[in-house]
C-alpha positions as CSV (number, residue, x, y, z in Angstrom):
1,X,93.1,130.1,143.6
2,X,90.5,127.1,143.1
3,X,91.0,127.1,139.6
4,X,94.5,126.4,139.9
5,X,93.9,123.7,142.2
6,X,94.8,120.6,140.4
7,X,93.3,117.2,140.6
8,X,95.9,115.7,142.9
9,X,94.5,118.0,144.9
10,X,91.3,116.1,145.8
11,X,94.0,113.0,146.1
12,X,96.0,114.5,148.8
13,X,93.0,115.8,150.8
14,X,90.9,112.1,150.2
15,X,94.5,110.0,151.0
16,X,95.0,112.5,154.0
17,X,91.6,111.6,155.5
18,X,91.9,107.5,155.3
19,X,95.3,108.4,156.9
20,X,93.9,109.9,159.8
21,X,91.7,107.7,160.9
22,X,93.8,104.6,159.9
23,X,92.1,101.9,162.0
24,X,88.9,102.6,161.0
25,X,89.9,102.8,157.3
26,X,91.6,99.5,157.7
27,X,88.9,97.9,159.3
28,X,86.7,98.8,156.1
29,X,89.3,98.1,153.5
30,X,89.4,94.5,155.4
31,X,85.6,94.5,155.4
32,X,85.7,95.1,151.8
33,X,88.5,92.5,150.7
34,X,86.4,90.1,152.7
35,X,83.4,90.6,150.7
36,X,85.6,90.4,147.3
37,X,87.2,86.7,148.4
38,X,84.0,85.8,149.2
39,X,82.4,87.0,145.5
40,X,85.7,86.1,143.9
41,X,85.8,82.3,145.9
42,X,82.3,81.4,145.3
43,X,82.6,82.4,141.7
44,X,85.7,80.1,141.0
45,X,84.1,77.4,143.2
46,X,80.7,77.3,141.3
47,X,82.2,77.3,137.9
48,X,85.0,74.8,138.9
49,X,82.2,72.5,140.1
50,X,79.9,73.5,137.1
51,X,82.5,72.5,134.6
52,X,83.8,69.0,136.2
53,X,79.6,68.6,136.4
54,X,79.2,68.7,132.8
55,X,82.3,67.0,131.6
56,X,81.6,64.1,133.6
57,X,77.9,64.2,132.3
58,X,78.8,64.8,128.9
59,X,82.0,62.5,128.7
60,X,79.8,59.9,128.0
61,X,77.1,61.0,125.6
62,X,76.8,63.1,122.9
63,X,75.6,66.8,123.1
64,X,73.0,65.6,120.5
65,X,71.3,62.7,119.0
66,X,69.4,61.6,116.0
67,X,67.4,59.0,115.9
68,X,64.5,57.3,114.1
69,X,60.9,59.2,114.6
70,X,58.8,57.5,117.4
71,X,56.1,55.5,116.2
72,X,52.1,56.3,116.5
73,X,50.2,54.2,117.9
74,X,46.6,53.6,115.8
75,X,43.5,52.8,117.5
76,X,42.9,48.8,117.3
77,X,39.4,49.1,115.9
78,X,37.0,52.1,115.4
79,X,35.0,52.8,117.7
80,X,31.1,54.0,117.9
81,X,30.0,56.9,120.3
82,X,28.6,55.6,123.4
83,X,30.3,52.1,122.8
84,X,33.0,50.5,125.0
85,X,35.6,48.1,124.1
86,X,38.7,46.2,126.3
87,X,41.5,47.6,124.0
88,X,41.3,50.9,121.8
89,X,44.7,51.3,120.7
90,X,47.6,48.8,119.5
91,X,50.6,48.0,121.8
92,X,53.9,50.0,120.0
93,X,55.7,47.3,118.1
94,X,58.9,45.8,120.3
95,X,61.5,46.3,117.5
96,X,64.6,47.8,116.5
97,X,64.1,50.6,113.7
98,X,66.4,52.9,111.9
99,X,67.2,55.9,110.3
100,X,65.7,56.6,106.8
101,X,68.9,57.7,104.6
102,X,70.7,58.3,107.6
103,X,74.3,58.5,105.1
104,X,72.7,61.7,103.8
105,X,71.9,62.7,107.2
106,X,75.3,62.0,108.3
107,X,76.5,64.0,105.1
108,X,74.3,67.2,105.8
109,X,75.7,67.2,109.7
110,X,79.2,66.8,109.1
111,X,79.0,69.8,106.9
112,X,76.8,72.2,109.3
113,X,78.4,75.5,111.3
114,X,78.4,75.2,115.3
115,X,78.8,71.1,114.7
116,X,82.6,69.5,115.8
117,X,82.0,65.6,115.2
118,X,79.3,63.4,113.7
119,X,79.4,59.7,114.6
120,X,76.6,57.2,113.4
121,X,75.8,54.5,115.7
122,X,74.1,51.4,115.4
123,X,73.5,50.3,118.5
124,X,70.6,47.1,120.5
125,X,70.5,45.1,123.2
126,X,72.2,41.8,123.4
127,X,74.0,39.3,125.6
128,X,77.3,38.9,127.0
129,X,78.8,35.6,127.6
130,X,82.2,33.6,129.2
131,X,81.6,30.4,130.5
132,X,78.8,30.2,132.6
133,X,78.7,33.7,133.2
134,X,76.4,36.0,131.3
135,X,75.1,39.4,131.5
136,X,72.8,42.1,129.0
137,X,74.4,44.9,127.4
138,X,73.9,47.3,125.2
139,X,75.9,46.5,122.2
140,X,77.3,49.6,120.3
141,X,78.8,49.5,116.7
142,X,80.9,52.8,115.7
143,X,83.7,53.8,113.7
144,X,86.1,54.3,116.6
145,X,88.0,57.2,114.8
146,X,85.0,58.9,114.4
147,X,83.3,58.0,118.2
148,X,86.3,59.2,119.6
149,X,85.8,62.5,118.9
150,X,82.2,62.2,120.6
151,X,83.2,60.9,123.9
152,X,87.0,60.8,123.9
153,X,87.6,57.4,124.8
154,X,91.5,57.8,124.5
155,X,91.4,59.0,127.9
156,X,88.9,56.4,129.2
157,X,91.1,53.4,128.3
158,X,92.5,51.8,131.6
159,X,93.7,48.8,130.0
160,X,94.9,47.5,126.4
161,X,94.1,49.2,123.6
162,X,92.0,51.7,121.7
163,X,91.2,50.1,118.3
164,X,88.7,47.1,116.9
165,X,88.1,45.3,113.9
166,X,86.3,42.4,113.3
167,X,85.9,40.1,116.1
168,X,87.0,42.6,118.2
169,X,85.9,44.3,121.0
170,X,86.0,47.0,124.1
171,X,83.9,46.9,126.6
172,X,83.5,48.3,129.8
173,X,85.7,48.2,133.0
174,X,83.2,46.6,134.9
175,X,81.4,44.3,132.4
176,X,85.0,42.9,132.4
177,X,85.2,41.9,136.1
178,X,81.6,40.5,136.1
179,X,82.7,38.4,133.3
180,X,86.0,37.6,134.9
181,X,88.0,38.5,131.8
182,X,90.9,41.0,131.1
183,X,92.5,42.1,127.4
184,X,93.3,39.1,125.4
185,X,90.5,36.9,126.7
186,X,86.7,36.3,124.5
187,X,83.7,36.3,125.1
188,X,80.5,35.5,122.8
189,X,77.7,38.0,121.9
190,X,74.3,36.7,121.0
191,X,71.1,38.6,120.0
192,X,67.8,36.6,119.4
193,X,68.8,35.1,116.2
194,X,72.9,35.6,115.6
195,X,76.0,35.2,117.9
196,X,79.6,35.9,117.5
197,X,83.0,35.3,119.5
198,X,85.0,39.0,119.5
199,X,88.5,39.3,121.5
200,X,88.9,41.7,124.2
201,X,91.3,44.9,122.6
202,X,90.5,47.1,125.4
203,X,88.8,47.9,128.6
204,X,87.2,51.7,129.5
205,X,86.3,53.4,132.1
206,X,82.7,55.8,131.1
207,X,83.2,57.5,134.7
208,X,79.0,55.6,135.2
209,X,79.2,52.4,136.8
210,X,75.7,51.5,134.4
211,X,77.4,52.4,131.5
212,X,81.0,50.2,132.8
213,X,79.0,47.3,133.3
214,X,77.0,47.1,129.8
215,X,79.0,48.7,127.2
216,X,80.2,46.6,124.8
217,X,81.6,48.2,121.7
218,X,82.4,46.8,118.1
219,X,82.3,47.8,114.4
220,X,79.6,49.1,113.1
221,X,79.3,46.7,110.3
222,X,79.7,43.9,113.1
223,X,76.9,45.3,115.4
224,X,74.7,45.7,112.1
225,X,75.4,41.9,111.5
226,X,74.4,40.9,114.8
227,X,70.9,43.0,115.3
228,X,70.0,42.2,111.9
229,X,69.8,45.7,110.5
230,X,72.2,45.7,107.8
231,X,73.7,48.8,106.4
232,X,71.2,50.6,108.8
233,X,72.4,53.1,111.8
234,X,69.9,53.9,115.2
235,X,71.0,56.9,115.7
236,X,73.8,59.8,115.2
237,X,75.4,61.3,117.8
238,X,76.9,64.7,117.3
239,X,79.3,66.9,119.4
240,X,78.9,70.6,118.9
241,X,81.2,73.9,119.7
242,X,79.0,75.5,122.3
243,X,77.3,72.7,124.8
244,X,74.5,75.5,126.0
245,X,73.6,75.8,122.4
246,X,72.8,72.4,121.6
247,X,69.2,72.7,122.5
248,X,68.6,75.6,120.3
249,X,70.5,73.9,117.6
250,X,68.8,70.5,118.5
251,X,65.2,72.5,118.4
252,X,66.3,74.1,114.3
253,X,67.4,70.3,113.9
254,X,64.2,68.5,114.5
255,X,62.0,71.4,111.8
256,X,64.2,70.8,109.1
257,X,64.7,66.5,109.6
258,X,62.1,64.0,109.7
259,X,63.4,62.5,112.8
260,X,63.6,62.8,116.2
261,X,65.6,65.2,117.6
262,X,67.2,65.4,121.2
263,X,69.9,67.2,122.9
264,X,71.8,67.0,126.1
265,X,69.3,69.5,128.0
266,X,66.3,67.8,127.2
267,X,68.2,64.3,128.6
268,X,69.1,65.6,131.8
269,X,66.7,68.0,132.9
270,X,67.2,67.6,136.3
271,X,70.8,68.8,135.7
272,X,70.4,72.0,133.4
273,X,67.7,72.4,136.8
274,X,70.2,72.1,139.4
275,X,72.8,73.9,137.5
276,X,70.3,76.9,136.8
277,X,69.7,77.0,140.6
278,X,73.5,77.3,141.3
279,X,74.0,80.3,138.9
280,X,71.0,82.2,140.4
281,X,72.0,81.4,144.3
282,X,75.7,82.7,143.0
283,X,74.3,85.9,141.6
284,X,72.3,85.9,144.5
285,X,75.1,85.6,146.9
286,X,77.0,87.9,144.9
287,X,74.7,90.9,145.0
288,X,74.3,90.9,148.8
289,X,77.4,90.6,149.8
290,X,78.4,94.1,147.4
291,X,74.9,95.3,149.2
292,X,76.9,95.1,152.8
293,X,80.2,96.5,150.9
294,X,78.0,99.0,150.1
295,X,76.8,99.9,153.0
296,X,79.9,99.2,154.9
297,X,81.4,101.9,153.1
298,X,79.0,104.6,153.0
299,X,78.3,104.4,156.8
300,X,82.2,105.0,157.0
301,X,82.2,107.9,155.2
302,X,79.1,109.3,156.8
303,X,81.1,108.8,160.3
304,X,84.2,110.8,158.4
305,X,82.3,113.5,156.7
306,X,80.8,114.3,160.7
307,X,84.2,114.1,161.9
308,X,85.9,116.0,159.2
309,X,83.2,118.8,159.0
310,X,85.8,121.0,160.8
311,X,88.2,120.4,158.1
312,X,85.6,120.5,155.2
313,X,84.8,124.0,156.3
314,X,88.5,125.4,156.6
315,X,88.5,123.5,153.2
316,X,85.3,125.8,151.4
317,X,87.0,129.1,153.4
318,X,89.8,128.2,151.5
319,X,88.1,128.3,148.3
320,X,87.4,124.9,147.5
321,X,84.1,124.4,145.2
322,X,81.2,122.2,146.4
323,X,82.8,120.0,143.1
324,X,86.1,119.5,144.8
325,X,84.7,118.3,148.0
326,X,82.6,116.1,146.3
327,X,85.5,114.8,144.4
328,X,87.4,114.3,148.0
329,X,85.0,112.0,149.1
330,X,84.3,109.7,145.9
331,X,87.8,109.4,145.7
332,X,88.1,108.1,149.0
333,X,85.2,105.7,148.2
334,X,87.3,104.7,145.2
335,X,90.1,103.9,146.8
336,X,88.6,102.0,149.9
337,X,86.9,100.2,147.2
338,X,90.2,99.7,145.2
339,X,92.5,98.3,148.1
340,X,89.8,96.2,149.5
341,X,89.3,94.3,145.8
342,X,92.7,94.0,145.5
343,X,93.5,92.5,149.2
344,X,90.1,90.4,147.9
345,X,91.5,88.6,145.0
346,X,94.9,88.1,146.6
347,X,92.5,86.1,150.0
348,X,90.6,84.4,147.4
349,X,93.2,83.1,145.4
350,X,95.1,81.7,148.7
351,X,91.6,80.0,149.5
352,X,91.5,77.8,146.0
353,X,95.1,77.6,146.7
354,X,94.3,75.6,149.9
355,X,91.1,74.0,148.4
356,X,92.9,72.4,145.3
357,X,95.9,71.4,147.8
358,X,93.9,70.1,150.9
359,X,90.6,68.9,149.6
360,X,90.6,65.4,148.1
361,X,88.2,62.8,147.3
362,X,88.7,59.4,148.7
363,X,91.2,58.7,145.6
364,X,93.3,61.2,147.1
365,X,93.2,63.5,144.3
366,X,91.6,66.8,144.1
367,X,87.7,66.8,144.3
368,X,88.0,68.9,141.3
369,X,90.3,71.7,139.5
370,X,89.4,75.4,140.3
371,X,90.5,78.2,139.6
372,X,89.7,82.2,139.2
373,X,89.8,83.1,135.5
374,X,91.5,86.6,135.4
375,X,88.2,88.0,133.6
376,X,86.3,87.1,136.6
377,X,89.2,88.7,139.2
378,X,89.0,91.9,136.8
379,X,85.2,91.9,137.0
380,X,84.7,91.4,140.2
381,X,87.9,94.4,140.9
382,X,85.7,96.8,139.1
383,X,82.6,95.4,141.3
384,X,84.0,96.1,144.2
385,X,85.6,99.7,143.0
386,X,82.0,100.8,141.7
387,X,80.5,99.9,145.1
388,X,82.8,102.4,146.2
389,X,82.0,105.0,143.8
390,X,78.3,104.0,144.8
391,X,78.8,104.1,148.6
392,X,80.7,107.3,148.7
393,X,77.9,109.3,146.5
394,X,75.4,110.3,149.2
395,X,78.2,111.4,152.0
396,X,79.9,113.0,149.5
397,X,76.9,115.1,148.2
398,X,76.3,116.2,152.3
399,X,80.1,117.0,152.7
400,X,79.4,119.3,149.2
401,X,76.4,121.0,150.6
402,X,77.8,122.2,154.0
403,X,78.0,125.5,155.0
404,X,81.7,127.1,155.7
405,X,80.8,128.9,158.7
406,X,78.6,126.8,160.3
407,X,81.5,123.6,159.9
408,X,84.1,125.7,160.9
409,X,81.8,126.6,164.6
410,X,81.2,123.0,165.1
């Protein structure tokens, strides 16, 4: 007769069980779908937050820069042991420098794997001016077509538009109103020994209020003419495929060039820090709250298996094998687990639901876009279904091991 038994056996018996004691089986699949929304919420919030983190960090700078080698600094004079003197090493020389053959290095970037864009820059200080107004920037001279595709500044343009030739000029949003100027209008650029008059073609909005009120770009030939480095770029900015491989690429980078080397990481350290904290509070988060599922469900099903020993014994009388019961009971720890992930992702999709609708900043659009990737619902389903697997393992080895008799007596 148990050999016969089929496996929908140990379904009928497990889904006869939850039945009976229906209250206490919802309260548990509740309990579980609870601890899913929660997993499922905090995922989707982290990454959401995460991602808008990083693109408005890296909207405005490259994922990795070349520039010229830092200089050393010599000692001033040589020095005898057990002498002293005022000054034993030179002050670093104050002056623009650029890099060596950079067109080959351009050349050898465009055409390496993992690398989406390449866009010399030559770049200094400088001085804005419009009337009696006058402010420092930070004079930048790209090929647009080319910076573009570093920073995207198509979607940065608030006014006028994206192109510049000679005498032309974008510049930043609020550069603009501290100049009192708008599209059309020009003002003069000046280093310490050229200046030039370039018309306004556009106005940008870098998401940094620094960056809005010193940016000034031009051509590239036009800011070589003004520093006074001509034909010479300050540094090459380059955009890669996958932005948490840019300092491993940036590390091969700076062994095989004679320059220095630096990617996104290594400029915002404080960052990468905070955003290595999130991802280990998440996991952290994550791994206790399936702890309580955990427990939630095996302390269930150590209550059933007592109140069911009646029924386990008329069960093993029967003939039902020590296997079958403890089939009975991992299948109801599947299925708690099941409904309760399920119930979950539906709860934690309603709660971004009502974040994305009812959250806004003071623009009165959404703080920023969330939302849970299926991949992530799927994982954290099977999660949740393995906790029950996990929680019903130890009742269901007990409910195995009990005697016939002695159940039946009780």
């Amino acid at each position: 007769m148990t050999q016969a038994l089929p496996l929908a056996f140990e379904f009928s018996v497990a889904l006869r069980f939850l039945r009976e004691g229906r209250f206490q089986s919802l309260l548990i699949i509740v309990g579980v779908a609870a601890g899913v929304a929660v997993v499922a919420y905090i995922s989707a919030l982290v990454t959401g937050l995460q991602t808008n983190t990083l693109n408005k960090t890296l909207g405005a700078q490259a994922h990795i820069v070349i520039s010229p080698p830092d200089e050393r600094v010599a000692p001033a004079w040589p020095v005898a042991p057990g002498e002293r003197h005022a000054s034993e090493t030179q002050a670093r020389a104050q002056r623009l420098r650029t890099i060596a053959n950079w067109p080959a290095v351009d050349a050898a970037m465009s055409r390496r794997a993992g690398i989406t864009a390449v866009s010399p820059m030559t770049s200094g200080a400088a001085l804005a001016r419009r009337g009696e107004a006058t402010r420092a920037i930070a004079l930048t001279g790209v090929d647009l077509a080319r910076y573009d595709r570093i920073v995207n500044l198509r979607e940065k343009l608030v006014a006028g538009s994206l192109r510049i030739g000679p005498g032309e000029a974008i510049v930043g949003k609020t550069l603009a109103e501290d100049l009192g100027v708008r599209v059309g209008d020009r003002i003069t650029l000046s280093t310490d020994s050229r200046s030039d008059s370039v018309r306004i073609n556009g106005l940008v909005d870098l998401g940094i209020k620094d960056l809005n009120r010193r940016v000034v770009i031009v051509p590239q030939r036009s800011a070589q003419s003004l520093l006074d480095l001509t034909g010479g770029a300050t540094q090459i900015d380059l955009r890669v495929n996958d932005v948490w491989a840019a300092q491993a690429l940036a590390a091969s980078l700076a062994r095989e060039l004679p320059c220095k080397v630096e990617s996104w990481q290594d400029a915002n350290s404080q960052l990468v820090t905070a955003l290595n904290a999130q991802s280990i509070s998440t996991t952290l988060i994550r791994s206790v709250v399936m702890v309580v599922v955990v427990l939630g469900i095996a302390s269930v099903l150590v209550v059933s298996v007592v109140q069911k020993q009646r029924e386990i014994g008329i069960l093993r009388a029967m003939g039902a094998q020590r296997a079958q019961i403890l089939r009975v009971f991992l299948i109801q720890g599947g299925m708690v687990g099941l409904l309760g992930s399920v119930l979950g992702t539906g709860i934690a999709m309603a709660m971004i639901k009502v974040f994305t609708t009812f959250v806004r900043g003071a623009d009165g659009l959404p703080l920023f876009s969330i939302a849970l990737p299926p991949e992530t619902a799927l994982q954290t389903m099977a999660m949740a279904l393995a906790a029950g697997l996990l929680a019903a393992v130890a009742p269901a080895r007990r409910a195995a091991r009990m005697d016939p008799a002695q159940a039946i007596r009780m």
